[in-house]
mmCIF file of the N, C-alpha and C atoms, coordinates in Angstrom:
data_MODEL
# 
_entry.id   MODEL 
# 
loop_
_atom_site.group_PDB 
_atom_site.id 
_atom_site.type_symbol 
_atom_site.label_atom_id 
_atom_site.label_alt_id 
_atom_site.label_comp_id 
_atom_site.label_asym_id 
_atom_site.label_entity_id 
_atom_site.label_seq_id 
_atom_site.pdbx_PDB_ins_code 
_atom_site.Cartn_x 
_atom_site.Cartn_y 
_atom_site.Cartn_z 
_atom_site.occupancy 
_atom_site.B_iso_or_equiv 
_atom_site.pdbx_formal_charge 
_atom_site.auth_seq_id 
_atom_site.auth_comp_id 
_atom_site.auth_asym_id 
_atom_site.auth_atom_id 
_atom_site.pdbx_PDB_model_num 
ATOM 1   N N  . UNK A 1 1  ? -8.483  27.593 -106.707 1.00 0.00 ? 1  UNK A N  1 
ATOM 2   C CA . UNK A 1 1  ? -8.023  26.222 -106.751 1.00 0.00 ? 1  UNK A CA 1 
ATOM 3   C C  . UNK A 1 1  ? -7.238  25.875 -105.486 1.00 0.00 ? 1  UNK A C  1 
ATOM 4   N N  . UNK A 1 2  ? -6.698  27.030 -105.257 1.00 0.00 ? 2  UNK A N  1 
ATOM 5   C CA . UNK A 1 2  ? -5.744  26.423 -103.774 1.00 0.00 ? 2  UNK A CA 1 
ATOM 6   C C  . UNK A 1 2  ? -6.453  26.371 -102.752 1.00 0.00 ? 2  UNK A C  1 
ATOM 7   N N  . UNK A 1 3  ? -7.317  27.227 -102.176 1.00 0.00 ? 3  UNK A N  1 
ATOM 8   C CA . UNK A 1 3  ? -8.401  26.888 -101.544 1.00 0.00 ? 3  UNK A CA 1 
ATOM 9   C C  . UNK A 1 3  ? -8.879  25.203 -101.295 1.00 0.00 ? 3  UNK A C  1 
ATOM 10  N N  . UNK A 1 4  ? -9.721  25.230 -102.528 1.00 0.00 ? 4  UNK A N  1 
ATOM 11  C CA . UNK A 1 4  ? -10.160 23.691 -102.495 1.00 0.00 ? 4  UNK A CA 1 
ATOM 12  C C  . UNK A 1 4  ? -8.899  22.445 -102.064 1.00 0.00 ? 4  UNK A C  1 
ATOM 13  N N  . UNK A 1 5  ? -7.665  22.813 -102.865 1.00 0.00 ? 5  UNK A N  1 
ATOM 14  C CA . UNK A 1 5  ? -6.819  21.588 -102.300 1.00 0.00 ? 5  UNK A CA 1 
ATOM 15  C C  . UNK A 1 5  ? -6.448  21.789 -101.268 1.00 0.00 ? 5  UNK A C  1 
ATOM 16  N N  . UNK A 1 6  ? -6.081  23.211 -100.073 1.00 0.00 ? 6  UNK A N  1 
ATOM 17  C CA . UNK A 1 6  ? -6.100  23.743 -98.286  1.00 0.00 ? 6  UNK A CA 1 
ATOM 18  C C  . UNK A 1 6  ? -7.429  22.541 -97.988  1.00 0.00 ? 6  UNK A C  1 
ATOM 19  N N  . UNK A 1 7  ? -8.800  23.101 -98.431  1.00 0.00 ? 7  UNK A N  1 
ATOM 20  C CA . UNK A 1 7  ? -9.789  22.077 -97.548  1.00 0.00 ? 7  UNK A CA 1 
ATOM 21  C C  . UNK A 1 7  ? -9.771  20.756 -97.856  1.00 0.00 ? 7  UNK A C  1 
ATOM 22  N N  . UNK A 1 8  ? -9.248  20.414 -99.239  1.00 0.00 ? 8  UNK A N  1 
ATOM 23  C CA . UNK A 1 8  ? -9.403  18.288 -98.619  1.00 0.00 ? 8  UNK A CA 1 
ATOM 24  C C  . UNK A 1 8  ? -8.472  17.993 -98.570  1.00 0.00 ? 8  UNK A C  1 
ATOM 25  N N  . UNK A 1 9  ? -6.647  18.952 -98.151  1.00 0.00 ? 9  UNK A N  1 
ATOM 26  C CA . UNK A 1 9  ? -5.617  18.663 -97.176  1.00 0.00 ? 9  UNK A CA 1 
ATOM 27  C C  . UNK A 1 9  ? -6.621  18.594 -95.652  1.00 0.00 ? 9  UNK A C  1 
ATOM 28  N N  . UNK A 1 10 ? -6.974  19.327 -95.334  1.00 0.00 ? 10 UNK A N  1 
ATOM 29  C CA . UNK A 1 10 ? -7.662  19.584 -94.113  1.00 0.00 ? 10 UNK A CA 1 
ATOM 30  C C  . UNK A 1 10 ? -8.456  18.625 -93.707  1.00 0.00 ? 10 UNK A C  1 
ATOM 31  N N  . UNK A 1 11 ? -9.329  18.646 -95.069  1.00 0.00 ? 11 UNK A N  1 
ATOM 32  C CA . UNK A 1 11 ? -10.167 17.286 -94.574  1.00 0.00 ? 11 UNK A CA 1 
ATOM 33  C C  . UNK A 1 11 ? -9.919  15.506 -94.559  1.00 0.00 ? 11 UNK A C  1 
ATOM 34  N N  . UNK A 1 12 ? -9.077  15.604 -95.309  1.00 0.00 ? 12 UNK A N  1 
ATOM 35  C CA . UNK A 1 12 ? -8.641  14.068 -95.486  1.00 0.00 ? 12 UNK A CA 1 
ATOM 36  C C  . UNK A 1 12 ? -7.027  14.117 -94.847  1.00 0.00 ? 12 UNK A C  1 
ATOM 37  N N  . UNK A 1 13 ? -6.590  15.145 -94.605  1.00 0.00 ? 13 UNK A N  1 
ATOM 38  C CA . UNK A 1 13 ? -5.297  15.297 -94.114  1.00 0.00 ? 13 UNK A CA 1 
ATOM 39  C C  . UNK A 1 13 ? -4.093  14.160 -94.881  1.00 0.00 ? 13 UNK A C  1 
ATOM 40  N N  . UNK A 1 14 ? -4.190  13.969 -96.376  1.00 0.00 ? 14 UNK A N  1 
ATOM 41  C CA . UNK A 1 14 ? -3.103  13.376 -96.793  1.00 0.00 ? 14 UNK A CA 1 
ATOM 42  C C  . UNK A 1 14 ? -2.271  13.702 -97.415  1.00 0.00 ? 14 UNK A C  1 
ATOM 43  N N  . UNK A 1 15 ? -1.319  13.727 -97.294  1.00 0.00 ? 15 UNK A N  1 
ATOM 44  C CA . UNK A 1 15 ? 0.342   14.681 -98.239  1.00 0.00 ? 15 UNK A CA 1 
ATOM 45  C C  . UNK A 1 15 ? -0.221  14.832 -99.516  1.00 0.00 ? 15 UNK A C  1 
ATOM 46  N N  . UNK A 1 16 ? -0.771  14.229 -100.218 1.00 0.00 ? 16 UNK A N  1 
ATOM 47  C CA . UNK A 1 16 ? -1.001  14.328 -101.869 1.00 0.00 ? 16 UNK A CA 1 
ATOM 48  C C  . UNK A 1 16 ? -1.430  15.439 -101.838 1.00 0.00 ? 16 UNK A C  1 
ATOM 49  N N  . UNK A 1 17 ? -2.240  16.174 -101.227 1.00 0.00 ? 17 UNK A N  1 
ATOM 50  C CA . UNK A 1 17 ? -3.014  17.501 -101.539 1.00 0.00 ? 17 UNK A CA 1 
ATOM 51  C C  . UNK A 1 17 ? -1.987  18.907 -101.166 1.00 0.00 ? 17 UNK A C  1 
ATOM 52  N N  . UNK A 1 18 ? -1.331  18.249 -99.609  1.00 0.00 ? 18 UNK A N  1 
ATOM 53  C CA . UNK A 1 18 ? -0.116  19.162 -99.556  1.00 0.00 ? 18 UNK A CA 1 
ATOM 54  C C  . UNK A 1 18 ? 0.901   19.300 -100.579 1.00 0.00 ? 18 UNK A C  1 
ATOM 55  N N  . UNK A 1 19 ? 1.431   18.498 -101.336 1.00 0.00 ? 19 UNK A N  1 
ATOM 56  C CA . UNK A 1 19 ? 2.144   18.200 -102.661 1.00 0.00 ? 19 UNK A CA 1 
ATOM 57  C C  . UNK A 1 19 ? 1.574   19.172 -103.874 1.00 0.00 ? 19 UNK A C  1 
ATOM 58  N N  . UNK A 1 20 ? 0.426   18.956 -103.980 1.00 0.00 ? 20 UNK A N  1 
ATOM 59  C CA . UNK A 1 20 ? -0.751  19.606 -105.205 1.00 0.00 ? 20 UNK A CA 1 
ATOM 60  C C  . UNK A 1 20 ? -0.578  20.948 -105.160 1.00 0.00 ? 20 UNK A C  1 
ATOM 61  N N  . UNK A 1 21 ? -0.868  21.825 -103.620 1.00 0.00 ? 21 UNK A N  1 
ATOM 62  C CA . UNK A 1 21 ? -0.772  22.816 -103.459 1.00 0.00 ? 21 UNK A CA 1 
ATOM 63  C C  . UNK A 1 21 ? 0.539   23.735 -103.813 1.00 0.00 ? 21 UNK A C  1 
ATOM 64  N N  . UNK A 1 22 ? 1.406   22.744 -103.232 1.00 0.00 ? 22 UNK A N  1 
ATOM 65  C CA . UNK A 1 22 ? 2.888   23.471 -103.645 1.00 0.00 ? 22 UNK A CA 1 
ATOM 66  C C  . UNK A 1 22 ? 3.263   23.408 -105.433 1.00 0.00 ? 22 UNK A C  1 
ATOM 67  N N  . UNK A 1 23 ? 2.632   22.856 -105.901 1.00 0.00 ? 23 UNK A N  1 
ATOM 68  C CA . UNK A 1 23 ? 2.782   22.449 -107.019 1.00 0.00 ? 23 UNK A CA 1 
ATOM 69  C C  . UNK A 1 23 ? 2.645   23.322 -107.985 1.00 0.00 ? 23 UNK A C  1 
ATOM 70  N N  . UNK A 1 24 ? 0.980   23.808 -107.448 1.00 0.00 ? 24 UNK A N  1 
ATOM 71  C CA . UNK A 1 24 ? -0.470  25.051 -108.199 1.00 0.00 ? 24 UNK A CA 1 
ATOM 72  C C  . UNK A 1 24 ? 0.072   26.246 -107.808 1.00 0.00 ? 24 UNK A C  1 
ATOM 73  N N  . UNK A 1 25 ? 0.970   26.222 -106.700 1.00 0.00 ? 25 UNK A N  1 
ATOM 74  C CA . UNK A 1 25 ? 2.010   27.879 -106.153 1.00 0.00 ? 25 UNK A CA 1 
ATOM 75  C C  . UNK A 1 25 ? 2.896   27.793 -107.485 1.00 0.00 ? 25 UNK A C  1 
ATOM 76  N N  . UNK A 1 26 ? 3.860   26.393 -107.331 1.00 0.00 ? 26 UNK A N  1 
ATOM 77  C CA . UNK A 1 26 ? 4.856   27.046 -108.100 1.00 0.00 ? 26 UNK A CA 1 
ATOM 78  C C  . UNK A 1 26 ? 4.341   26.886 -109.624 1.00 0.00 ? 26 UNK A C  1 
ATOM 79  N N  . UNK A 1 27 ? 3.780   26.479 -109.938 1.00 0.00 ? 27 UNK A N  1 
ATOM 80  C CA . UNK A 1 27 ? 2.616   26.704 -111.258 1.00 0.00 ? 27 UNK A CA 1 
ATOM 81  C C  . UNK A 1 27 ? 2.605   28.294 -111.588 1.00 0.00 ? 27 UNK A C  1 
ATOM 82  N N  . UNK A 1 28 ? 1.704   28.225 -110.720 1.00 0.00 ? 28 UNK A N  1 
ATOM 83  C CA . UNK A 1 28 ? 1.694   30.260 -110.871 1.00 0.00 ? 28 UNK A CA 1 
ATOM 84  C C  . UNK A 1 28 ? 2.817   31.268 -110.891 1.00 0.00 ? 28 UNK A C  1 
ATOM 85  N N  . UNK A 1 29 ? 3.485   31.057 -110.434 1.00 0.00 ? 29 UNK A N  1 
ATOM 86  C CA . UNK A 1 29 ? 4.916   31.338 -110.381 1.00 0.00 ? 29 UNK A CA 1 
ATOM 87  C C  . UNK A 1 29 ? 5.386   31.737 -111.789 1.00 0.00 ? 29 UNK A C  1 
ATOM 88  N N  . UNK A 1 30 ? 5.926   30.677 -112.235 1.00 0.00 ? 30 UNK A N  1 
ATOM 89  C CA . UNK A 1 30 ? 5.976   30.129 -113.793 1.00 0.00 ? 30 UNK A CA 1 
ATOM 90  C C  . UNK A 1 30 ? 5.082   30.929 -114.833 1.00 0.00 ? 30 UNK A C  1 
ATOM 91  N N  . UNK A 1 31 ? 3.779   30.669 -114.369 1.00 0.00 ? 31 UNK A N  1 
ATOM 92  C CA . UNK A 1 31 ? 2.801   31.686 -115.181 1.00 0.00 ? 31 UNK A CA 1 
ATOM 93  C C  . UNK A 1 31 ? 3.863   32.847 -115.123 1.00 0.00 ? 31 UNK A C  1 
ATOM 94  N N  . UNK A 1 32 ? 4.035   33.772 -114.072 1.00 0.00 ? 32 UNK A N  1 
ATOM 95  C CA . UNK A 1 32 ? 4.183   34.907 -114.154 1.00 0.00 ? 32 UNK A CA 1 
ATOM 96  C C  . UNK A 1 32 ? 5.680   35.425 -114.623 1.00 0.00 ? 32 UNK A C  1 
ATOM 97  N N  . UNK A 1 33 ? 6.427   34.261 -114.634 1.00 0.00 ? 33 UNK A N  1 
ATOM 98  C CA . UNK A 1 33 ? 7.897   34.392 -114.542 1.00 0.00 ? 33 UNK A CA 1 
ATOM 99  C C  . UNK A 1 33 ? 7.822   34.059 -116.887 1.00 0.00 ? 33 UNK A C  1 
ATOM 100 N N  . UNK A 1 34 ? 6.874   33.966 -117.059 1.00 0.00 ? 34 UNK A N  1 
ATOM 101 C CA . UNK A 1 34 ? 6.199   33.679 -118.536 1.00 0.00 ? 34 UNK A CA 1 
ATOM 102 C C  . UNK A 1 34 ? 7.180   32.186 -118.790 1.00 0.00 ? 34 UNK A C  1 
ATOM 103 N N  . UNK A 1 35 ? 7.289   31.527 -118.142 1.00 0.00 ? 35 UNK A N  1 
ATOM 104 C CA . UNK A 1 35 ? 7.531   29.891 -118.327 1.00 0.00 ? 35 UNK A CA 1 
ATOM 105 C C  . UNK A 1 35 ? 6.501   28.753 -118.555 1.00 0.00 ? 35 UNK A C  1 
ATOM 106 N N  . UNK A 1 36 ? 5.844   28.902 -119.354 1.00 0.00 ? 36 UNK A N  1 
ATOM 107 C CA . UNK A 1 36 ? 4.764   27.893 -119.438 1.00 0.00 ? 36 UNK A CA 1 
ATOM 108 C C  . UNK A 1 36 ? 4.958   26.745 -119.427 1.00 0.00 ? 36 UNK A C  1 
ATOM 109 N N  . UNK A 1 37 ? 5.901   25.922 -120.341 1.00 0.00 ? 37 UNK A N  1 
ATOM 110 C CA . UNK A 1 37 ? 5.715   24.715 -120.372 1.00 0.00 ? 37 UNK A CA 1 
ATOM 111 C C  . UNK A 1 37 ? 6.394   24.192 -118.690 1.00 0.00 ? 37 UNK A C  1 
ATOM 112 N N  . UNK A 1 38 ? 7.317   24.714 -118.277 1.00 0.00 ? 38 UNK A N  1 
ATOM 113 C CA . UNK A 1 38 ? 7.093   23.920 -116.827 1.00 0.00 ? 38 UNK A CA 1 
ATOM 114 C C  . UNK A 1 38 ? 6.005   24.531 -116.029 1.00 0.00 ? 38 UNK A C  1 
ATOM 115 N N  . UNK A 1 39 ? 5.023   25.423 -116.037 1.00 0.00 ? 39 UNK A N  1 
ATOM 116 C CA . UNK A 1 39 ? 3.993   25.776 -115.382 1.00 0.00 ? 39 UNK A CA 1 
ATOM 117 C C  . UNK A 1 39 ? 2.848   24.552 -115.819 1.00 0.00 ? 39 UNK A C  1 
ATOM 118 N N  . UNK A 1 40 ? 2.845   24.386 -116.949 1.00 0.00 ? 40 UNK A N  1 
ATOM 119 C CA . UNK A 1 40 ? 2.190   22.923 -117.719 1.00 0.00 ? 40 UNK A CA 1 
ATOM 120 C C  . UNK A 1 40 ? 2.161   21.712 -116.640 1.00 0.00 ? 40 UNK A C  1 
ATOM 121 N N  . UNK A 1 41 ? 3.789   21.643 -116.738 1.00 0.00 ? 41 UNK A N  1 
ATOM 122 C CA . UNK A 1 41 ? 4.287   20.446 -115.711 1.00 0.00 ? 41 UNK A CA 1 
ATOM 123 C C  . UNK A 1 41 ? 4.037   20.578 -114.335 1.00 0.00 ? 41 UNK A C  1 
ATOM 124 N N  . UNK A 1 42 ? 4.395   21.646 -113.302 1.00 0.00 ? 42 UNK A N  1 
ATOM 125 C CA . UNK A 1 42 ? 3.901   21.701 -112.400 1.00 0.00 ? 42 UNK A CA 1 
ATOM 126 C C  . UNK A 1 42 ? 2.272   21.564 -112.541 1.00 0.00 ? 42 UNK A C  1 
ATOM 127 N N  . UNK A 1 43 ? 1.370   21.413 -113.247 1.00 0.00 ? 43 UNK A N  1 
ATOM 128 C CA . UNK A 1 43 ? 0.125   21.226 -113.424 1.00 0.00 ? 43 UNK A CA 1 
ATOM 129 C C  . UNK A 1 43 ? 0.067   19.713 -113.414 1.00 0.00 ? 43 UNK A C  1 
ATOM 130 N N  . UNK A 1 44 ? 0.729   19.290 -114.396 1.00 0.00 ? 44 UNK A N  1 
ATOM 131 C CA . UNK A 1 44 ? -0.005  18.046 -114.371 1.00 0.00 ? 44 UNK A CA 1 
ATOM 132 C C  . UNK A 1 44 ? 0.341   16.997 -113.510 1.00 0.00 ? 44 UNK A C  1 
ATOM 133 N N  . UNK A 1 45 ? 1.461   17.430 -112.575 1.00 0.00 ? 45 UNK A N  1 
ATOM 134 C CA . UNK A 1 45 ? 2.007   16.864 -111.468 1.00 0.00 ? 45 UNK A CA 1 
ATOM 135 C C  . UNK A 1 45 ? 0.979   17.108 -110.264 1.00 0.00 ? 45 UNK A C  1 
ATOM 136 N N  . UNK A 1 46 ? 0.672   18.450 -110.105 1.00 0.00 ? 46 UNK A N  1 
ATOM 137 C CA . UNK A 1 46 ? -0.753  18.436 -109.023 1.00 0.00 ? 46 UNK A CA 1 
ATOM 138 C C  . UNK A 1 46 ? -1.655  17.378 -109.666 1.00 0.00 ? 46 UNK A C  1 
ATOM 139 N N  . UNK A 1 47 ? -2.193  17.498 -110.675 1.00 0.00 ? 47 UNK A N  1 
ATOM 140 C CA . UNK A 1 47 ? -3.060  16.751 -110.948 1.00 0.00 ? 47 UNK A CA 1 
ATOM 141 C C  . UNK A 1 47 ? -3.095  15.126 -110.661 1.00 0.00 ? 47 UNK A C  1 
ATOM 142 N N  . UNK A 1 48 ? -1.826  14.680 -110.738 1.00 0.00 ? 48 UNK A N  1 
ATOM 143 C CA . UNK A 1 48 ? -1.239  13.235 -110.090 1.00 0.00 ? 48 UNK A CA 1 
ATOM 144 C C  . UNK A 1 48 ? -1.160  12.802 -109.342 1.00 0.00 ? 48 UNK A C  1 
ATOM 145 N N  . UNK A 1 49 ? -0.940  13.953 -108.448 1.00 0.00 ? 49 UNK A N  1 
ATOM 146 C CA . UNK A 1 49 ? -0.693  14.119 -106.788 1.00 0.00 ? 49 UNK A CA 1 
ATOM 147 C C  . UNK A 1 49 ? -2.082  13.433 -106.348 1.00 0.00 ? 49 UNK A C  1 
ATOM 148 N N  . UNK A 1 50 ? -3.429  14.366 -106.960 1.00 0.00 ? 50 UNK A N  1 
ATOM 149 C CA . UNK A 1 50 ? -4.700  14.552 -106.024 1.00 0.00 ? 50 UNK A CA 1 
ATOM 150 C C  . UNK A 1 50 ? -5.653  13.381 -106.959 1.00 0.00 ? 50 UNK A C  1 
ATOM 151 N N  . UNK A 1 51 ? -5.164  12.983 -108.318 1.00 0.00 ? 51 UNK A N  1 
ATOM 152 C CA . UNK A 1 51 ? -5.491  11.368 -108.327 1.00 0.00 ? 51 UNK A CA 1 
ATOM 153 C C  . UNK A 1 51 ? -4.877  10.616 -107.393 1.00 0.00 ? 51 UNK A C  1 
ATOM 154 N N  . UNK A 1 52 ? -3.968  10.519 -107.162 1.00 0.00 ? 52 UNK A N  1 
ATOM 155 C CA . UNK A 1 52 ? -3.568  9.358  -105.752 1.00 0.00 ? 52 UNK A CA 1 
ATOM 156 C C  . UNK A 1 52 ? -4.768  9.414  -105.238 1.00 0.00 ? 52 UNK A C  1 
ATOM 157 N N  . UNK A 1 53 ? -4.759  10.592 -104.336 1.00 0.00 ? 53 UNK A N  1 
ATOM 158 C CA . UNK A 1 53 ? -5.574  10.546 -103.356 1.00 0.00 ? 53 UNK A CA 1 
ATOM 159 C C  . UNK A 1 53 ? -7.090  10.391 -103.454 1.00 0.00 ? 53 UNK A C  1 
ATOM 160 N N  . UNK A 1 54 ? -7.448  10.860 -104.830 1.00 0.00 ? 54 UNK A N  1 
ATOM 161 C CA . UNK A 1 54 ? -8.827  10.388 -105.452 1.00 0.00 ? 54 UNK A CA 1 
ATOM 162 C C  . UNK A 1 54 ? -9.479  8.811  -105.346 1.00 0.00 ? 54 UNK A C  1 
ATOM 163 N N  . UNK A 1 55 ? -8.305  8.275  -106.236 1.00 0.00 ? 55 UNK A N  1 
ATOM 164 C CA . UNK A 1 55 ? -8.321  6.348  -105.800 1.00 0.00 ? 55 UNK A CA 1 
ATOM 165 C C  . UNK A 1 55 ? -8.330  6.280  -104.617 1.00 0.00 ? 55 UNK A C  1 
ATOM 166 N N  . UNK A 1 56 ? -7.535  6.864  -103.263 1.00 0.00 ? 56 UNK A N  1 
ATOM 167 C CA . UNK A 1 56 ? -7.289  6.215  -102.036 1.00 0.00 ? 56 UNK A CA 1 
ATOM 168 C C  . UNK A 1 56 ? -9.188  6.464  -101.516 1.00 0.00 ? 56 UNK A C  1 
ATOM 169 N N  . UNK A 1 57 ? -9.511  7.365  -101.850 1.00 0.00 ? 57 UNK A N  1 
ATOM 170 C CA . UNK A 1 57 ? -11.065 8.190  -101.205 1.00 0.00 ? 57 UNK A CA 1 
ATOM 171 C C  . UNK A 1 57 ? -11.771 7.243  -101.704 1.00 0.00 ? 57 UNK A C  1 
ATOM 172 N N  . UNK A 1 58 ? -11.719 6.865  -103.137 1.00 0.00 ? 58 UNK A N  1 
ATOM 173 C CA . UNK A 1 58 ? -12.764 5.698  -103.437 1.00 0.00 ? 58 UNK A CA 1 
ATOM 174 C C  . UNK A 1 58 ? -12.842 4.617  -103.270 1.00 0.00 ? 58 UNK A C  1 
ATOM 175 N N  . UNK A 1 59 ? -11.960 4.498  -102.549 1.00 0.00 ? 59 UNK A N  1 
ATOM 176 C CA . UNK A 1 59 ? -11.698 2.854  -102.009 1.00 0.00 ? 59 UNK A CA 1 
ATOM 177 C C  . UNK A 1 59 ? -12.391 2.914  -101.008 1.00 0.00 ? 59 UNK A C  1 
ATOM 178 N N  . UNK A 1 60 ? -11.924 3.880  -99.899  1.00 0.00 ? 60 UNK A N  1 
ATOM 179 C CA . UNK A 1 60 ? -12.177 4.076  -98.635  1.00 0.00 ? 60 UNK A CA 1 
ATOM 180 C C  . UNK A 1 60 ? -14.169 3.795  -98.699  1.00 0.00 ? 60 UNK A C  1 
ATOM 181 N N  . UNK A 1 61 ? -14.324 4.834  -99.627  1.00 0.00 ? 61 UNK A N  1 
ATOM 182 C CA . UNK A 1 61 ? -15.968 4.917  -99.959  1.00 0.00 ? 61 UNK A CA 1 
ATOM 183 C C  . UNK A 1 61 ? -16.495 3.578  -100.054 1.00 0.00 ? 61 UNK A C  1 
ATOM 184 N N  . UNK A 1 62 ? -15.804 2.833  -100.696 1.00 0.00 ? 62 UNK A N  1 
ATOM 185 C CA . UNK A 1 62 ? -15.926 1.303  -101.123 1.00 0.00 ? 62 UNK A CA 1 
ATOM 186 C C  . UNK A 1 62 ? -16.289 0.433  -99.885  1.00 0.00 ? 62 UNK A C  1 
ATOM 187 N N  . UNK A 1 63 ? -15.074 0.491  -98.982  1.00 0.00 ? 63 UNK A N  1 
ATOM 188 C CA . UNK A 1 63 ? -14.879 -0.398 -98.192  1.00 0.00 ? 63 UNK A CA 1 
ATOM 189 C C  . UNK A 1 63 ? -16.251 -0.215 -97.057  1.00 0.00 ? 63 UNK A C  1 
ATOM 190 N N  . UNK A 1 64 ? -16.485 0.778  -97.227  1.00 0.00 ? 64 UNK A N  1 
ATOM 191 C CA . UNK A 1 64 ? -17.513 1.435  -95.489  1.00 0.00 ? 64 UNK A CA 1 
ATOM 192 C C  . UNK A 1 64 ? -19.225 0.929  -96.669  1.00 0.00 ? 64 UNK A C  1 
ATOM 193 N N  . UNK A 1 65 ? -19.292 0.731  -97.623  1.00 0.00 ? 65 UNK A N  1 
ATOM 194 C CA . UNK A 1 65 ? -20.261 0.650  -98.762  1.00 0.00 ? 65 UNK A CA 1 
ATOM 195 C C  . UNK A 1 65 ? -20.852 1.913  -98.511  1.00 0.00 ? 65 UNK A C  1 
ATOM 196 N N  . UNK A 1 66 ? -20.487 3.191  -98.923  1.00 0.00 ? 66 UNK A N  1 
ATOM 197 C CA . UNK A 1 66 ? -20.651 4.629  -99.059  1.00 0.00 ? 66 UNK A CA 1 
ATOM 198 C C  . UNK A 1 66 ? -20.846 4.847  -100.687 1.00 0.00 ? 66 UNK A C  1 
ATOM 199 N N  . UNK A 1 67 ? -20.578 3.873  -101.578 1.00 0.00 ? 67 UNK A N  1 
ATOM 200 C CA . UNK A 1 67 ? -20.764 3.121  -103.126 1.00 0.00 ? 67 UNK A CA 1 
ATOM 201 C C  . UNK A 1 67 ? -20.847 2.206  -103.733 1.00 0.00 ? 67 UNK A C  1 
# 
């Protein structure tokens, strides 16, 4: 998973994915530290993060008519 959010930081270069990543670290973290429910939260906060940036991509797609 961190992988994928490294390449469309890379590729779209927008903080939301840098955000996501730190997020899915300290996620795992948590896993291991056996804290789930804020490992939960750090989850669904990435997940918020890289909707931003989901809407911002489909707009973009929009505007160039790429959809």
């Amino acid at each position: 998973m961190l992988g994928e959010i490294n390449i469309a930081h890379n590729v779209i270069g927008r903080q939301d994915f840098l955000q996501a990543g730190e997020k899915v670290t300290v996620a795992i973290e948590k896993v291991q530290q056996g804290l789930f429910e804020e490992a939960i939260r750090q989850v669904s906060e990435a997940i918020s993060a890289v909707a931003s940036s989901g809407q911002w991509s489909m707009q973009v797609l929009k505007d160039n008519s790429f959809l």
